[in-house]
DOSEGU-285721 format. One line per field, with one value per residue (C-alpha): y, z, x; residue in one letter. Coordinates in steps of 0.05 Angstrom, whole numbers, plus 5000, padded with zeros to 4 digits. Layout:
% DOSEGU-285721
py	Y/...
pz	Z/...
px	X/...
type	A/...
***
This chain:
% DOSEGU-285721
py	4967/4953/5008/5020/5083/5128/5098/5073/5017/4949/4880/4847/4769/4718/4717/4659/4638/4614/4537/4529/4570/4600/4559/4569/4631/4665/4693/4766/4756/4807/4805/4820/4780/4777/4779/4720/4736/4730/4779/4789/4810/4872/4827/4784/4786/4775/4770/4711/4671/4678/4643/4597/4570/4573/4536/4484/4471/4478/4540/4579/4643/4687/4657/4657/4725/4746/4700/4737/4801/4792/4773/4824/4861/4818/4850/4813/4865/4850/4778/4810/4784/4811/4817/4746/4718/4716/4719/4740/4759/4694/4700/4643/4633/4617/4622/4610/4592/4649/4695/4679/4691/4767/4781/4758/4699/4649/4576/4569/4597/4550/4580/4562/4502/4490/4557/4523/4465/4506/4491/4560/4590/4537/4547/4562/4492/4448/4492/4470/4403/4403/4436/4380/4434/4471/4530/4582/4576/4594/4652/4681/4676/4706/4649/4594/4624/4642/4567/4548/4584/4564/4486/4501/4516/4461/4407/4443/4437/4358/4342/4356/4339/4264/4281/4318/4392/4431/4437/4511/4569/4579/4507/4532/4576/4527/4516/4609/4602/4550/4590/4639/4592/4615/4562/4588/4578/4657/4681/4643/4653/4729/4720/4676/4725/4781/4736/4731/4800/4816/4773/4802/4872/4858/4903/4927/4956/4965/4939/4979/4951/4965/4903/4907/4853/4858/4810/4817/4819/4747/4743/4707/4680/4649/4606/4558/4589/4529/4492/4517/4467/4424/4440/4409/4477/4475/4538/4546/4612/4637/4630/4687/4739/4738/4808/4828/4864/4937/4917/4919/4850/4831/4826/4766/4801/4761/4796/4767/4816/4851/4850/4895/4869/4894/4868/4892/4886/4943/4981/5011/5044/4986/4959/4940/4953/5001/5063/5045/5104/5123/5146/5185/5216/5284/5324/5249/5250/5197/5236/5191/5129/5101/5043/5006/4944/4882/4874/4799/4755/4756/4703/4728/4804/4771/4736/4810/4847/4790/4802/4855/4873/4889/4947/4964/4944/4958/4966/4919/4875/4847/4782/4788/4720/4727/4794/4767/4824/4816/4861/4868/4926/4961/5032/5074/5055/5078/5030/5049/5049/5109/5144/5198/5211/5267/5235/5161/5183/5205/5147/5073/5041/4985/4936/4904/4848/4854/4874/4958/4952/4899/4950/4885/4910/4902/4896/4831/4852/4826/4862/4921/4908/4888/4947/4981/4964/4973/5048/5067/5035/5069/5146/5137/5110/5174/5223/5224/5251/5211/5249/5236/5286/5238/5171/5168/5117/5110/5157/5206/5214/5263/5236/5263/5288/5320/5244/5209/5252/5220/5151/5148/5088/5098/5043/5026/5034/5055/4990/5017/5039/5097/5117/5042/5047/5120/5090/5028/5086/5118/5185/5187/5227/5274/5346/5388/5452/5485/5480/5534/5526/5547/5474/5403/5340/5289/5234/5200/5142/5084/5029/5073/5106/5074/5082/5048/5045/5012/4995/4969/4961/4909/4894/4956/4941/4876/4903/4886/4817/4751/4704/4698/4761/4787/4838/4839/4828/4902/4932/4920/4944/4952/4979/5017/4981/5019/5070/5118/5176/5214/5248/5313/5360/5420/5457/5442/5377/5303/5331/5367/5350/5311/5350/5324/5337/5367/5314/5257/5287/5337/5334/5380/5319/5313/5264/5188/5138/5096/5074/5102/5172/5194/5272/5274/5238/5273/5216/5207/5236/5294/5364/5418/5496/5513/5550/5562/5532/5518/5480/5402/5418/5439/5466/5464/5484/5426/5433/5511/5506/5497/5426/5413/5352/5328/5344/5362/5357/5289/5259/5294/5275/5326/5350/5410/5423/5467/5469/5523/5537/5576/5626/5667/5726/5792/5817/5750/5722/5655/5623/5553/5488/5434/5357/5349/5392/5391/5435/5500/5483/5533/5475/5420/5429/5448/5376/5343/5378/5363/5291/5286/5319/5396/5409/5402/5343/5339/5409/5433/5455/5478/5418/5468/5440/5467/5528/5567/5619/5686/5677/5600/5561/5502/5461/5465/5395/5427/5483/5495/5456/5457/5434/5372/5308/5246/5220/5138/5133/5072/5002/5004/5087/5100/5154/5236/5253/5187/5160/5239/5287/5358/5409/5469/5548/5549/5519/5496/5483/5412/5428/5380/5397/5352/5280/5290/5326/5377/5433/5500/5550/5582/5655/5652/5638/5667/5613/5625/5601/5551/5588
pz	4903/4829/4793/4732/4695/4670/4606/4559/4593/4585/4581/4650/4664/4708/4744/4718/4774/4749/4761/4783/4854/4884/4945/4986/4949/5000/5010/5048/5092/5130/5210/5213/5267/5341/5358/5400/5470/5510/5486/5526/5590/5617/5637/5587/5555/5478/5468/5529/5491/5416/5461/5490/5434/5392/5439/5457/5379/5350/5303/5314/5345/5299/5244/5291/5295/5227/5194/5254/5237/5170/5185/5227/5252/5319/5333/5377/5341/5417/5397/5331/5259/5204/5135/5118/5181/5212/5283/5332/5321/5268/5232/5245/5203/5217/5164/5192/5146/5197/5167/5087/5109/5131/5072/5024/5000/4989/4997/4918/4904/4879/4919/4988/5003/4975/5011/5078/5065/5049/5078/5078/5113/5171/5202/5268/5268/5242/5302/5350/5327/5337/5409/5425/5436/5411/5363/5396/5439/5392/5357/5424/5470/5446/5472/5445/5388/5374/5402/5347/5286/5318/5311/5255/5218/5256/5222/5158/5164/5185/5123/5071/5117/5127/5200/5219/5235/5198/5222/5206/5213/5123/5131/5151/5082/5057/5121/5117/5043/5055/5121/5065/5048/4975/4926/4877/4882/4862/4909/4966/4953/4965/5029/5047/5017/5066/5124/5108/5094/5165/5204/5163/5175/5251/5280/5344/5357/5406/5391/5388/5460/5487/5475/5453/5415/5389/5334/5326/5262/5235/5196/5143/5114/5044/5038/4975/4948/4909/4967/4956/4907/4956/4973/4911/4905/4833/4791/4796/4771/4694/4646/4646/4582/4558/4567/4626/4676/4700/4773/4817/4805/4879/4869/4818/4795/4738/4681/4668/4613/4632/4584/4525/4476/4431/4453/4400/4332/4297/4357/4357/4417/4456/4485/4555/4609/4590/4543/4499/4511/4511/4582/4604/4535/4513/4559/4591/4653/4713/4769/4825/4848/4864/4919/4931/4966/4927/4973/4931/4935/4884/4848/4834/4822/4762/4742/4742/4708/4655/4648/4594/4610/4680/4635/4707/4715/4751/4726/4786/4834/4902/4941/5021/5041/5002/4981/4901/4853/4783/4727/4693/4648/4616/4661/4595/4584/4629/4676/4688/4763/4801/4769/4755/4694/4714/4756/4727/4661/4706/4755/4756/4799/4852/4879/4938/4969/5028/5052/5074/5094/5155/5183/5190/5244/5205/5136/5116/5128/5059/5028/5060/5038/4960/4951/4985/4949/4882/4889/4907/4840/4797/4840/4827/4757/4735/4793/4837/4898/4961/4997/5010/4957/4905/4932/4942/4970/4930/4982/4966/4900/4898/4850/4785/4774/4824/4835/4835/4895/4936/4905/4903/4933/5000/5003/5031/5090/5172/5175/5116/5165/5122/5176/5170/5100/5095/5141/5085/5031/5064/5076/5139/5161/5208/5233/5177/5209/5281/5331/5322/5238/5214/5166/5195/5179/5211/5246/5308/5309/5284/5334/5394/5351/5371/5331/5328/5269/5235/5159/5118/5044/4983/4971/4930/4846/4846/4860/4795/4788/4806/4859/4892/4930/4967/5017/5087/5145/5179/5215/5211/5273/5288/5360/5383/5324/5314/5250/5203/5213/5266/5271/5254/5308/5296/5359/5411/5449/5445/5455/5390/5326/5271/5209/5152/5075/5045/4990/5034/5079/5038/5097/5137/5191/5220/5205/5232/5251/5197/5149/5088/5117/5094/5105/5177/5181/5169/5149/5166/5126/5094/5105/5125/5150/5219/5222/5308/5370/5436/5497/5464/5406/5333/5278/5212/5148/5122/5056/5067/5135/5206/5238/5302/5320/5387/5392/5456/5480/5510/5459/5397/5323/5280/5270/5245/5166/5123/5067/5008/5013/4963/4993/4949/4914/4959/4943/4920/4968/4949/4889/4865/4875/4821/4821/4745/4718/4640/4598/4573/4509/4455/4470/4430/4356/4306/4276/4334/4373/4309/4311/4389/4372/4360/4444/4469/4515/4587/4607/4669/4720/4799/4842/4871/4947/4946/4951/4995/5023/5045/5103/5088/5062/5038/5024/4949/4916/4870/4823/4782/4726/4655/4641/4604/4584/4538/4497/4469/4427/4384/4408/4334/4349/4289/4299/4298/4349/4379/4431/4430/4501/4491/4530/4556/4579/4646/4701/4756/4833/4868/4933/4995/5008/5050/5061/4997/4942/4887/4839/4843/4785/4796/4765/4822/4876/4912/4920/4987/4993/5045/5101
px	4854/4841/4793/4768/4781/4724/4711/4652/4608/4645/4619/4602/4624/4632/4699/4746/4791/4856/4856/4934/4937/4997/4985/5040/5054/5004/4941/4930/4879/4843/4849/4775/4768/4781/4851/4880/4895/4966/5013/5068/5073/5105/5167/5183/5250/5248/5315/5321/5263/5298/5366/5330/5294/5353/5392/5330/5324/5395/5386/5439/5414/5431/5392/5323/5341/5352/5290/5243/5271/5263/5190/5162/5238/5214/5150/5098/5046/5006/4980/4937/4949/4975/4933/4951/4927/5002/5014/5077/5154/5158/5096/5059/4995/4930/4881/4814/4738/4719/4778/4763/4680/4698/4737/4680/4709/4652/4655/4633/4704/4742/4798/4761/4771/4846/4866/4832/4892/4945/5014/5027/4976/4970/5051/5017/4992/5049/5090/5051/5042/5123/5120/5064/5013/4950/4947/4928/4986/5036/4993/4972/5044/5101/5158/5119/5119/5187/5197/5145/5187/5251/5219/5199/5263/5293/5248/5257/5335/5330/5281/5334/5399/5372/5352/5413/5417/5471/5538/5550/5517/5509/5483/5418/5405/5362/5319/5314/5291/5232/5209/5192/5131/5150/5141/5191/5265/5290/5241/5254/5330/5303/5289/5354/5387/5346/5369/5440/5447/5414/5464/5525/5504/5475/5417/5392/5327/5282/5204/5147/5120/5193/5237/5309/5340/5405/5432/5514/5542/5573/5631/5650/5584/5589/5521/5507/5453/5445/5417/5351/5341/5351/5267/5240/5198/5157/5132/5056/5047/5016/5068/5117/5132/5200/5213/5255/5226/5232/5258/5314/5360/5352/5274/5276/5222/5170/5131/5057/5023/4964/4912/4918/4863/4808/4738/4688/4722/4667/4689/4772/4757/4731/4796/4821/4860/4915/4930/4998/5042/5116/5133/5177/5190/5160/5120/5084/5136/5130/5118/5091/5080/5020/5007/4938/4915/4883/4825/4838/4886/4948/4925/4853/4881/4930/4874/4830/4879/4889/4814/4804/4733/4753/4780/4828/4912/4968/5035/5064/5034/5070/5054/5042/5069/5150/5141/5153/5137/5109/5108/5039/5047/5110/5119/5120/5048/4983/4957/4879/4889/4867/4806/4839/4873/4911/4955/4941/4976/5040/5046/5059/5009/5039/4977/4995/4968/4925/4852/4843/4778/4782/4844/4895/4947/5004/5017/5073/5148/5167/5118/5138/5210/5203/5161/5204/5271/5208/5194/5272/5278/5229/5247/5312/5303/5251/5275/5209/5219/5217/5162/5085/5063/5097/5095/5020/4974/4902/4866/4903/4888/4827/4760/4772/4697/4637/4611/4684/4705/4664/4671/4733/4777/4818/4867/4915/4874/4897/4938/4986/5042/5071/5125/5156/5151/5185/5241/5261/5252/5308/5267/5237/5190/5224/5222/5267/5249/5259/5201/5141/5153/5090/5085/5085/5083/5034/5075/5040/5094/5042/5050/5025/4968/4911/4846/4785/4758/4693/4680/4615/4606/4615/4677/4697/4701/4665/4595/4574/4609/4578/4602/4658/4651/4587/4578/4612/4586/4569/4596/4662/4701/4780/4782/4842/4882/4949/4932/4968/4930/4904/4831/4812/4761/4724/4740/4809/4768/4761/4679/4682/4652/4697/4702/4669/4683/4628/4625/4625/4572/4529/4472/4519/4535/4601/4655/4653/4699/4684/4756/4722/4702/4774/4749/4768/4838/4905/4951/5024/5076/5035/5049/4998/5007/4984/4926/4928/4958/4925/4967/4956/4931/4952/4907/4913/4885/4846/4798/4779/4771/4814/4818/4849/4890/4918/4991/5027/5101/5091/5049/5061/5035/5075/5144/5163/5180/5203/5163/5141/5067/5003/4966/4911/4935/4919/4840/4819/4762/4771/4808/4783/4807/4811/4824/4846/4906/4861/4892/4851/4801/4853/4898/4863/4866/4805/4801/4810/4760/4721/4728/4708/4638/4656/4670/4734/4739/4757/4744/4772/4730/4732/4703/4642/4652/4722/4749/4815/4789/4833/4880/4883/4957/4975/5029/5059/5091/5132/5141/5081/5068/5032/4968/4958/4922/4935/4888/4895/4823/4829/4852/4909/4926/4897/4850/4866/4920/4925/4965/4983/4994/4956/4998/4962/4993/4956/5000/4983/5004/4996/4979/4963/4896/4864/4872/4886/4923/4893/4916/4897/4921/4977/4955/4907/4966/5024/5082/5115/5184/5201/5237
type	X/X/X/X/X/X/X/X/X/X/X/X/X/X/X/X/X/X/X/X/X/X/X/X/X/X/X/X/X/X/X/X/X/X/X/X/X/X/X/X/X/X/X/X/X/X/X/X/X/X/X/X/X/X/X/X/X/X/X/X/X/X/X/X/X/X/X/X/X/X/X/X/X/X/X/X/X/X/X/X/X/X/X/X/X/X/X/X/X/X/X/X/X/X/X/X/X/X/X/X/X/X/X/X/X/X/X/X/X/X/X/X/X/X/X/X/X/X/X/X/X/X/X/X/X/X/X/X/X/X/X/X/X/X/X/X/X/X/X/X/X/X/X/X/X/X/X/X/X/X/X/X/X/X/X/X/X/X/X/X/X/X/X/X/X/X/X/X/X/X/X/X/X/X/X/X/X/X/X/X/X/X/X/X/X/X/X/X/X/X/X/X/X/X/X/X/X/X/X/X/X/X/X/X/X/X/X/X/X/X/X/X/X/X/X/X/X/X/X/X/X/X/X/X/X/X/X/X/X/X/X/X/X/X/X/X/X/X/X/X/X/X/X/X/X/X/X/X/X/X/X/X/X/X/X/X/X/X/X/X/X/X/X/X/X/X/X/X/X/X/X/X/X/X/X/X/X/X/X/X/X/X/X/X/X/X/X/X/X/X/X/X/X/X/X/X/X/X/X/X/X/X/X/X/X/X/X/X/X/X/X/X/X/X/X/X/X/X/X/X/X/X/X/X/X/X/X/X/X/X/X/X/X/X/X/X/X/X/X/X/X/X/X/X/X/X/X/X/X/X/X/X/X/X/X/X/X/X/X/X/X/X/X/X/X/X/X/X/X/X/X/X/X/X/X/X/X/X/X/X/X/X/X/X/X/X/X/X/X/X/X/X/X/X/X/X/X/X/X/X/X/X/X/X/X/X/X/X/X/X/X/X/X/X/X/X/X/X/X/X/X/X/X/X/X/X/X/X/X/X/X/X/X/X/X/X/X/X/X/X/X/X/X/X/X/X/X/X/X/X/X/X/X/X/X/X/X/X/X/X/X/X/X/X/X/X/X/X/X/X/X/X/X/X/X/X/X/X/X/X/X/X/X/X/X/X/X/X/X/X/X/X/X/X/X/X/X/X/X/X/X/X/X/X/X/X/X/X/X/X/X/X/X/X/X/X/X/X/X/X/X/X/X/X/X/X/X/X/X/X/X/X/X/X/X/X/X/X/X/X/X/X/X/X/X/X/X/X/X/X/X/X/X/X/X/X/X/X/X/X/X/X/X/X/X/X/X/X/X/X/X/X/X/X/X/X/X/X/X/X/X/X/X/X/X/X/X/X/X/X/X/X/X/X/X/X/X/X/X/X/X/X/X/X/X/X/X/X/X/X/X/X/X/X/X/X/X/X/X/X/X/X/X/X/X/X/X/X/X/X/X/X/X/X/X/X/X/X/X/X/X/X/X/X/X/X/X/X/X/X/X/X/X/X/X/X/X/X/X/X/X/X/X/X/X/X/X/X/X/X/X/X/X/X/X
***
């Protein structure tokens, strides 16, 4: 979710809402409240209801397919919505007052009512209104919804074939883009274009609650794309920039600056929300990628980061309801995203929209899918590796002082599924090593995780802004809501204590179940060495200390890996653990240091809660690398060094260390080879 950077106090203000709303562009709402009832039952067939609708409407079948596939890959998600209040295999919405009230959304927004109206949030109704029935019958039973969405695109196809249905199967392209509920012709043509490519290609899958539905590959499909103007859709969006933006061709992606502006004119250094640099070049590499959750809607978060004295940005940010993508700030300059410089100044920060802290079920398939097809772009375009110690979600980026460790953000939350999202990457999270390997990686297969889960707080950033936003309701509960991490125990038993990071819980009490209480869940796709093994259960070493997880043959929640781990060097006791990778003070110059005060700036120190002690291992990123830190002082680059990278000897190790990731020198570590 948006943050601002540690920098000099900035102005305050009243948020200014953009007047011209997105509307059907979509909002992500949180599923914060009760789920409605009637999922399937233990017989139905899903692939008998997607023929029988298609048949009872018209649409050929393998269009209902491909647009519900495309939509949720024909999930039923057992009756619960998604984070923008969608519901069954064709993503039906239903945005309730009830739904904008838990998310903080205030009815003095101006957004409130108008997003209460929206076409694109109320599908579920106009469905039912079509099937001659109520709303909560097509959000709460699987074949009237898939009925519903079939109708749907039926009425769609008739409104701009003068009341006839089309007579071939690329007929219905137009009909497939407007089911998008985009209100822009390239990025509803995105999600044609996702359907078409579905039915060419076919797929087969079976769900997560047991289902298979198979969708045979169609030949010869040559749609008019041009029919999408056929839907009158109109551009309500900010004006775009006129540079091109960094982003796959298939994305259609838009640029909308970010703010880059000088707020006190007696002041250079008094600028927001981004440092100008020239990434990758020189020593500043790109090595991560950084994904967070709005916990706003995309409108309000382009209108934040337009905002220069929110002094935060991200380099991208990605709409729920099409999965469009826009381009805020240039990726060779340093979005003020994570709080952490260290790994801020080497990652390009992707904001996605949605709501972590009501624990939505499922995150938007689109949104999955353009960031998806996003970060396979930007890896392959700076060679960052596919993994979870490189593609990382805010939580896992450790505070980057004593008081920010425990501060610090934790989206995208136990509804980000990071095993789906691994899959589209093309780098699943799979066993790479032969049973017993002494590393794992956490993978508890998401759908069949069940959690339950409670959060209250403000709404995290806007504490100190007025109106809109206020303060949730508490608590905040998600029972057994599938998750992407698994809990952490003091001892082999359900009974036992959670562990709890000593910064989180200085009294000495033990963990919680509460979303923000990161300390005591291992989340999918990271890699940890095994400390111990009992018969269903694994332990492993987790923040200088062992944690034991539920694992057994039936129901296991790692794989095995092969992996290169640290261990202290022999005769150390301990060796420190750091959260910044600041290079030593010899590497900032005389005058420089002389200019910042006569101390050199950003020292690095040991975090004083965390150590490894003797016998313990972790999991090494990489090879080690060198120290450094960028410094952009004045708003025009002119002061000493500015805009310049300081490069220090020490080197250091990124390690997985607990939920999340920190260095540790390298002079006070043995590297162990993988195998």
């Amino acid at each position: 979710m948006p943050r601002r950077p540690h920098r000099p106090a900035r102005h305050t203000r009243a948020l200014t809402l953009a007047a011209a709303l997105a509307l059907l562009g979509g909002l992500t709402s949180a599923a914060g409240g009760a789920a409605t009832a009637g999922a399937a039952g233990p017989q139905s067939d899903r692939q008998a209801e997607f023929t029988a609708a298609a048949r009872e409407f018209g649409v050929p079948l393998p269009v209902l397919e491909a647009v519900s596939y495309e939509e949720t890959r024909w999930e039923a998600h057992s009756g619960l919505p998604n984070a923008e209040a969608g519901y069954g295999p064709m993503n039906l919405t239903d945005l309730t007052a009830a739904t904008l009230d838990g998310d903080g959304l205030s009815t003095q927004s101006p957004r409130y009512a108008d997003l209460l109206t929206a076409p694109a949030e109320h599908t579920a109704a106009a469905a039912a209104a079509l099937l001659g029935t109520d709303t909560a019958a097509v959000t709460g039973d699987e074949a009237q919804n898939i009925r519903g969405g079939a109708a749907l695109l039926a009425s769609y196809a008739r409104g701009y074939g003068h009341g006839r249905l089309p007579r071939t199967t690329d007929g219905w392209y137009a009909a497939a883009a407007r089911y998008s509920r985009s209100t822009e012709d390239t990025v509803a043509q995105v999600f044609a274009d996702g359907v078409w490519s579905t039915m060419a290609a076919g797929a087969s899958r079976t769900t997560d609650d047991g289902r298979l539905v198979t969708l045979a590959p169609v030949r010869h499909l040559h749609p008019d794309r041009g029919d999408v103007r056929k839907l009158g859709l109109t551009e309500v969006t900010p004006p775009r920039s006129s540079t091109p933006a960094e982003c796959p061709e298939s994305l259609h992606c838009d640029v909308i600056p970010g703010a880059y502006t000088l707020l006190d004119p007696a002041d250079p250094a008094d600028y927001g929300s981004h440092d100008l640099a020239d990434r990758p070049n020189g020593d500043l590499d790109i090595r991560y990628i950084t994904l967070h959750s709005t916990d706003e809607t995309y409108d309000g978060t382009l209108d934040l980061f337009r905002d220069p004295t929110y002094a935060a940005g991200a380099h991208y940010v990605v709409r729920s309801g099409d999965g469009h993508v826009t381009q805020m700030i240039p990726t060779k300059d340093i979005a003020w995203d994570s709080a952490n410089r260290s790994f801020y100044q080497h990652s390009v920060a992707i904001e996605q929209e949605a709501w972590a802290t009501h624990g939505a079920t499922w995150f938007s398939e689109p949104l999955y899918r353009s960031t998806a097809s996003l970060v396979r772009y930007l890896a392959a375009k700076y060679d960052i590796p596919l993994d979870r110690a490189h593609i990382l979600g805010h939580d896992n980026i450790p505070g980057g002082s004593e008081a920010g460790v425990a501060t610090q953000h934790w989206d995208p939350g136990p509804g980000w599924d990071w095993e789906h999202f691994f899959d589209l990457l093309g780098a699943p999270v799979r066993a790479t090593a032969p049973a017993g390997s002494d590393t794992v990686a956490i993978r508890p297969g998401y759908a069949h995780n069940l959690q339950s889960t409670t959060y209250c707080d403000d709404v995290q950033g806007y504490k100190q802004f007025p109106g809109p936003y206020r303060s949730f309701d508490c608590p905040v509960a998600a029972p057994d809501r599938p998750a992407s991490f698994v809990p952490l125990h003091t001892a082999p038993s359900t009974g036992a204590p959670l562990v709890a990071d000593p910064y989180l819980h200085p009294d000495g009490s033990a963990g919680t179940t509460a979303m923000n209480d990161w300390g005591d869940k291992a989340p999918a796709g990271e890699r940890y060495v095994v400390a111990d093994r009992v018969p269903g259960w694994t332990a492993i070493w987790w923040g200088g200390t062992e944690a034991w997880l539920q694992d057994s043959a039936a129901h296991p929640s790692t794989v095995p890996v092969s992996a290169a781990r640290i261990v202290p060097k022999p005769g150390r006791a301990s060796v420190p653990v750091y959260t910044t990778a600041y290079p030593e003070a010899s590497a900032y110059p005389a005058d420089f240091v002389a200019f910042e005060g006569g101390t050199a700036p950003r020292p690095q120190l040991p975090r004083a809660k965390y150590t490894i002690p003797a016998g313990q291992s972790y999991v090494a990123a990489g090879p080690a690398v060198r120290t450094d830190s960028y410094f952009a002082l004045y708003y025009d680059g002119s002061a000493p060094y500015d805009r310049h990278d300081f490069l220090g000897q020490t080197k250091v190790y990124e390690i997985v260390y607990n939920h999340r990731v920190a260095f540790v020198n390298a002079a006070d570590v043995d590297l162990v080879p993988a195998g």
